[in-house]
C-alpha positions as CSV (number, residue, x, y, z in Angstrom):
1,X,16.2,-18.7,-10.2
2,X,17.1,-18.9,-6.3
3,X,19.2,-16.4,-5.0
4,X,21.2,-16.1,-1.7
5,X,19.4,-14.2,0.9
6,X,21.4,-11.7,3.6
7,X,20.0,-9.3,5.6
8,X,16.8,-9.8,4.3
9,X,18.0,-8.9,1.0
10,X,18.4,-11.0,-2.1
11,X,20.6,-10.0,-4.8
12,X,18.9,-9.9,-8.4
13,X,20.7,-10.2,-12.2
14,X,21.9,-7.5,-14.0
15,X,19.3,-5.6,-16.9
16,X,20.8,-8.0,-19.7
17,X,19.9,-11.6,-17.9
18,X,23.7,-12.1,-17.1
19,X,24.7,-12.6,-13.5
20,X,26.2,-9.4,-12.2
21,X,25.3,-6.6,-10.3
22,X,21.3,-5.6,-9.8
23,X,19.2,-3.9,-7.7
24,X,18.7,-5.3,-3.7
25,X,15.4,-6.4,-3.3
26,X,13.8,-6.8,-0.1
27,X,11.8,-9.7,1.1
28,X,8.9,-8.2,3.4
29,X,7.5,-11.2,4.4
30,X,6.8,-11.0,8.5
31,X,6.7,-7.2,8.9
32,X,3.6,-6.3,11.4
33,X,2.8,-2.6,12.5
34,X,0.9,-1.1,15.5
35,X,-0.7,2.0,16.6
36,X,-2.8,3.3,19.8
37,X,-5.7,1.5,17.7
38,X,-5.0,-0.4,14.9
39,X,-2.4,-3.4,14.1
40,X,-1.6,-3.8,10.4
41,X,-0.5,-7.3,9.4
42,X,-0.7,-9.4,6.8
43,X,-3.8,-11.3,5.2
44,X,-4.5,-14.7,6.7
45,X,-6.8,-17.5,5.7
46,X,-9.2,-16.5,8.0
47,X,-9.6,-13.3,6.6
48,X,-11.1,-14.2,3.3
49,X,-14.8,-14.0,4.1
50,X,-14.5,-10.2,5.9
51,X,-12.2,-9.1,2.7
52,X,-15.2,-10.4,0.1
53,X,-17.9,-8.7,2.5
54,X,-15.9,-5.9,2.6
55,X,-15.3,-5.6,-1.1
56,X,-19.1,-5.6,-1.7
57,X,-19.1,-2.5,-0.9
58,X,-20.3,0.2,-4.2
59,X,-17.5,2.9,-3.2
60,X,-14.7,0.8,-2.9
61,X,-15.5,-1.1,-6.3
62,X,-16.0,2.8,-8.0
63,X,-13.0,4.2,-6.6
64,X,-10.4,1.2,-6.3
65,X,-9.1,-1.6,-8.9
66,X,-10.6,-4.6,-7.2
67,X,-12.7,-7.2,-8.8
68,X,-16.1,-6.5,-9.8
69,X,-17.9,-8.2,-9.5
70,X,-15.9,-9.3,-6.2
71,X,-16.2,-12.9,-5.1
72,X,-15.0,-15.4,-2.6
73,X,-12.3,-16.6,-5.3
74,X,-10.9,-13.4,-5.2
75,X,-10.6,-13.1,-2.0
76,X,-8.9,-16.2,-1.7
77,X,-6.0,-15.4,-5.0
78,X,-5.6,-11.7,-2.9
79,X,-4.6,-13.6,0.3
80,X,-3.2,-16.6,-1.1
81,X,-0.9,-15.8,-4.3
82,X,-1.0,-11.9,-5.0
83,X,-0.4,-10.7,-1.3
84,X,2.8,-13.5,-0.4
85,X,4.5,-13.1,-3.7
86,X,4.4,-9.5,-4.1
87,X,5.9,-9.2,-0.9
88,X,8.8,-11.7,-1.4
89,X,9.5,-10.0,-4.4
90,X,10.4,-6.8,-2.7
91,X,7.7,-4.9,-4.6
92,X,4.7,-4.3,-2.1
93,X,3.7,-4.9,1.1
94,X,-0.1,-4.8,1.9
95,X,-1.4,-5.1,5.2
96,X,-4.8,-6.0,6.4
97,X,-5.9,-2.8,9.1
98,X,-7.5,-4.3,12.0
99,X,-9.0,-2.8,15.3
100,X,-6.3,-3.3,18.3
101,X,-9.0,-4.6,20.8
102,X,-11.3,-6.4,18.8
103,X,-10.4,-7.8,16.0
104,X,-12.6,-5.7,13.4
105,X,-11.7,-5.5,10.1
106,X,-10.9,-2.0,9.0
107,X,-9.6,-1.7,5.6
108,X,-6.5,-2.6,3.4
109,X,-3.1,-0.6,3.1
110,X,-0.1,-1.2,1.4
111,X,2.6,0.7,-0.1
112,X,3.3,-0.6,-4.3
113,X,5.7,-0.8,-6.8
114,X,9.0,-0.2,-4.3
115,X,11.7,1.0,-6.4
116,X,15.3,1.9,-5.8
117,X,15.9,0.7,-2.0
118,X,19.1,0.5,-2.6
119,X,20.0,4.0,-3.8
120,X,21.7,5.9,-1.2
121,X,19.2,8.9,-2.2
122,X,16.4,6.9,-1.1
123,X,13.7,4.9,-2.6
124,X,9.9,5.5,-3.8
125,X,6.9,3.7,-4.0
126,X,3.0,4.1,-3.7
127,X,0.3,4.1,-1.2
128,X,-2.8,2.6,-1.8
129,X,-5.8,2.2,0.5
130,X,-9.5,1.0,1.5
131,X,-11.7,1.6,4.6
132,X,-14.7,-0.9,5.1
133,X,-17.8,0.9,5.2
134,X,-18.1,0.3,9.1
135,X,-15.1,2.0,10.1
136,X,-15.4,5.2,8.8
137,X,-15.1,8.2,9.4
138,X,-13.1,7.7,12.7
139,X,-9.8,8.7,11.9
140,X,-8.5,5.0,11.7
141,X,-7.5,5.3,8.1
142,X,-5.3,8.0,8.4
143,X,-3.8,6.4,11.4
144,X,-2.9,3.4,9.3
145,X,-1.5,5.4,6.5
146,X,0.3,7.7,8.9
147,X,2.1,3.8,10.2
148,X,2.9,2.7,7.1
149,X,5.0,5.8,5.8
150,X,6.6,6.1,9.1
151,X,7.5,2.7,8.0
152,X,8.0,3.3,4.5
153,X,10.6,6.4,5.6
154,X,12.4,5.0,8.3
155,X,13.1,1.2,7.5
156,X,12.7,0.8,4.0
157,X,14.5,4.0,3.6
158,X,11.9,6.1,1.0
159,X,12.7,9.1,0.2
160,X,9.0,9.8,-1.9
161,X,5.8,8.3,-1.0
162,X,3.0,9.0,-4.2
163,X,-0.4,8.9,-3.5
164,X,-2.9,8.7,-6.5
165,X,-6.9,8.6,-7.1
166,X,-9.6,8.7,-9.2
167,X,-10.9,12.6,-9.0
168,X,-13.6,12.9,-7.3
169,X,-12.5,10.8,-4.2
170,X,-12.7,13.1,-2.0
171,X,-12.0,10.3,1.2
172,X,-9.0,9.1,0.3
173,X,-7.9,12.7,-0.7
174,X,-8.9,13.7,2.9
175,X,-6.7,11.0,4.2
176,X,-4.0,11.5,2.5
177,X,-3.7,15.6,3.2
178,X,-4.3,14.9,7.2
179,X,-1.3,13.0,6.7
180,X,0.7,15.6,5.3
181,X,0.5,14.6,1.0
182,X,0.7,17.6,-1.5
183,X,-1.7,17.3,-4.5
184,X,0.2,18.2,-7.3
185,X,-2.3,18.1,-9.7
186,X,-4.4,16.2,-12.2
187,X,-3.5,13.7,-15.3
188,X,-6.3,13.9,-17.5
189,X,-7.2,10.1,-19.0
190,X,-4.3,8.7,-17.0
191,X,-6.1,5.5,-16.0
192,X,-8.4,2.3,-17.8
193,X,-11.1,2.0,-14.9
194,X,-14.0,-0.2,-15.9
195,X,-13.0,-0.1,-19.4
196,X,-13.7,4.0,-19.1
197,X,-10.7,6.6,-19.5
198,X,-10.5,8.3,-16.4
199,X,-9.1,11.9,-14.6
200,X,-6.4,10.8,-11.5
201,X,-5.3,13.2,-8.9
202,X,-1.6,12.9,-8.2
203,X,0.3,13.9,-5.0
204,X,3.4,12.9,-2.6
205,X,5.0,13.0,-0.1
206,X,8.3,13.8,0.8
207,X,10.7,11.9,4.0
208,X,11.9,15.3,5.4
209,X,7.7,16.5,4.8
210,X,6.5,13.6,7.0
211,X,9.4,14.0,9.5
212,X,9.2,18.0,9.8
213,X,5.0,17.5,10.1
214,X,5.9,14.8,13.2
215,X,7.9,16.7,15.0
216,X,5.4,19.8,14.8
């Protein structure tokens, strides 16, 4: 089905299939972010062989949903197909994390599964991330997270950022309470990771959180 664009909007169809009114969604296509460091884009072509060496990596295959084993192939279906069409959709926008001054691949961020943008209470969605093993440690993580829910607050109009992981990942926990996240606890079994049941810890973050903690 096309659909009229305006604003960078596109109107959707209403629950039952019938034309009517529906949700906004958001095309995020073209959206690039900066930092003292870091700029966050999205994946190009050229990326593909620095996201399969990257995803070779044992701790981002334990704690994260990619592929594994992780080839070339899937490198190229991230970029090419997942990536774009997710982010025409409305639904997520990942960015590649890259160093400002030279190029170096740093990680992945994005935030997932964008929900009620619309509503005038404000919207919701996920953060997800991954730091390639050569740039940790250095604060560049939470720098990019810190962006993208600046981002997430104050354009796509969030009003709850959640933040999820497999318990025991203590680094992305560590990133995500620097930035300011509450860990509300832990769903027992809530996830199928490697065809294993396992523990998540669950946290969020709230706009007027991230704002108060900024202006401290």
């Amino acid at each position: 089905m096309s659909s009229a664009a305006t604003n960078g909007y596109r109107t959707g169809m209403s629950s039952n299939g019938r034309p009517g009114p529906a949700a906004a969604v958001r095309d995020l296509t073209g959206v690039t972010l900066s930092t003292p460091r870091l700029l966050l884009r999205e994946w190009r072509e050229a990326d593909i062989d620095a996201i399969t060496e990257a995803c070779q990596d044992e701790e981002i295959q334990r704690y994260t949903t990619v592929p594994t084993p992780y080839t070339r192939a899937d490198a190229e279906t991230f970029v090419r197909s997942l990536c774009p069409a997710r982010r025409t959709a409305g639904t997520d926008a990942t960015f590649g994390v890259f160093a400002a001054d030279t190029g170096m691949l740093v990680g992945a961020i994005g935030l997932h599964n964008l929900a009620q943008l619309d509503e005038p209470a404000g919207g919701s969605g996920g953060v997800g991330y991954w730091t390639a093993r050569g740039a940790r440690r250095r604060g560049l993580t939470t720098e990019a997270v810190s962006a993208v829910c600046r981002w997430g607050f104050a354009e796509l109009g969030l009003a709850l950022i959640r933040w999820d992981a497999i318990v025991g990942n203590d680094g992305s926990w560590e990133v995500a309470r620097r930035v300011g996240f509450v860990r509300e606890g832990t769903r027992r079994a809530a996830m199928i990771h490697r065809g294993v049941r396992t523990d998540m810890w669950v946290g969020s973050l709230l706009a007027a959180e991230f704002a108060e903690r900024q202006q401290a």
